[in-house]
C-alpha positions in Angstrom: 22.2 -1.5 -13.6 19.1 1.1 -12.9 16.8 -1.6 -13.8 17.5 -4.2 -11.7 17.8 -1.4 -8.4 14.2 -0.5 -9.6 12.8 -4.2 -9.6 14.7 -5.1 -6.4 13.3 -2.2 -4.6 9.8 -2.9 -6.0 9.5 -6.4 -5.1 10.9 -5.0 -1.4 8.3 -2.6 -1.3 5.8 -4.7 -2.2 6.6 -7.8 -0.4 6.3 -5.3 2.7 2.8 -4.8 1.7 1.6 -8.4 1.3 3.1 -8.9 4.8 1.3 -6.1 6.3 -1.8 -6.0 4.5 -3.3 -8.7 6.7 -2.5 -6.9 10.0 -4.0 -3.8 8.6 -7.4 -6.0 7.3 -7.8 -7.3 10.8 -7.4 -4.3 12.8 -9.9 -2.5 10.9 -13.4 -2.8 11.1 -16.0 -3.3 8.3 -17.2 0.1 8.9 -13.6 1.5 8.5 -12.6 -0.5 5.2 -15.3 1.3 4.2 -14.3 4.3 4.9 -11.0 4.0 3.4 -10.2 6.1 -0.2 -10.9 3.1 -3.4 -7.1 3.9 -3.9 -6.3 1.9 -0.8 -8.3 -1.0 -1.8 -5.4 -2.9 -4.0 -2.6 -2.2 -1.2 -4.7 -4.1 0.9 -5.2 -7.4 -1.5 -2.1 -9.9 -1.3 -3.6 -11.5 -4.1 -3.4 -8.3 -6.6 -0.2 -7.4 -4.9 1.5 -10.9 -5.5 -0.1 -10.5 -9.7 2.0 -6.9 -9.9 5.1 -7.3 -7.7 7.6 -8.1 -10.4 5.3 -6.1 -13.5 7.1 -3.5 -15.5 4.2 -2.0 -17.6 3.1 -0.1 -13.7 -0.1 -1.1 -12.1 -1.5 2.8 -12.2 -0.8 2.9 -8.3 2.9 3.7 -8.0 5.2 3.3 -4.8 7.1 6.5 -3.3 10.1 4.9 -1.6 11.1 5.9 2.0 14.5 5.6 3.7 14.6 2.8 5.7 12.6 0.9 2.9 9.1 2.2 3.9 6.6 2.7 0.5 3.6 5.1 0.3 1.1 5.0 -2.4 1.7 8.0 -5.3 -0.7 10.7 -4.9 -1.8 9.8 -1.2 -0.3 13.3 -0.2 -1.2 16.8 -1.3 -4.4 18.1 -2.8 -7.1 18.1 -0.1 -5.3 16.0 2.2 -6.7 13.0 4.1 -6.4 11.0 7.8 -7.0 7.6 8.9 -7.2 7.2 12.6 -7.6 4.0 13.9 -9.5 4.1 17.3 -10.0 1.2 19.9 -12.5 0.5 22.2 -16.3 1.5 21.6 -17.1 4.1 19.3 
């Protein structure tokens, strides 16, 4: 059944996020969560994450699936376009 592909690969993709969301929070520096677009905010909060992996009703914030099982946030591409580099060492 469709359905049950969707919520499988939904609870995959975000499952993936709650386990990298705390690398990603302690790589970054206060400065650069700051920096980051309010969009990003959620994909970075296991607790919100854990509330909408199995929802149906859609959180607003959308997954693209990727081959290989990788997820991108809907409506991070296009428009004006935007990069997050992630420099070590001094600034």
């Amino acid at each position: 059944m469709a359905y049950d592909r969707y919520k499988l690969a939904r609870e995959a993709s975000v499952d993936a996020l709650i386990r990298l969301a705390p690398t990603v929070r302690g790589i970054l520096t206060s400065a650069q969560m700051r920096r980051l677009p309010s969009f990003v905010g959620p994909y970075l909060d296991t607790r919100y994450l854990a509330s909408v992996r199995s929802g149906t009703t859609g959180t607003g914030l959308g997954m693209i699936m990727l081959p290989g099982g990788g997820a991108v946030p809907a409506g991070a591409g296009g428009g004006g376009g935007m990069q997050v580099i992630i420099k070590s060492g001094p600034p």
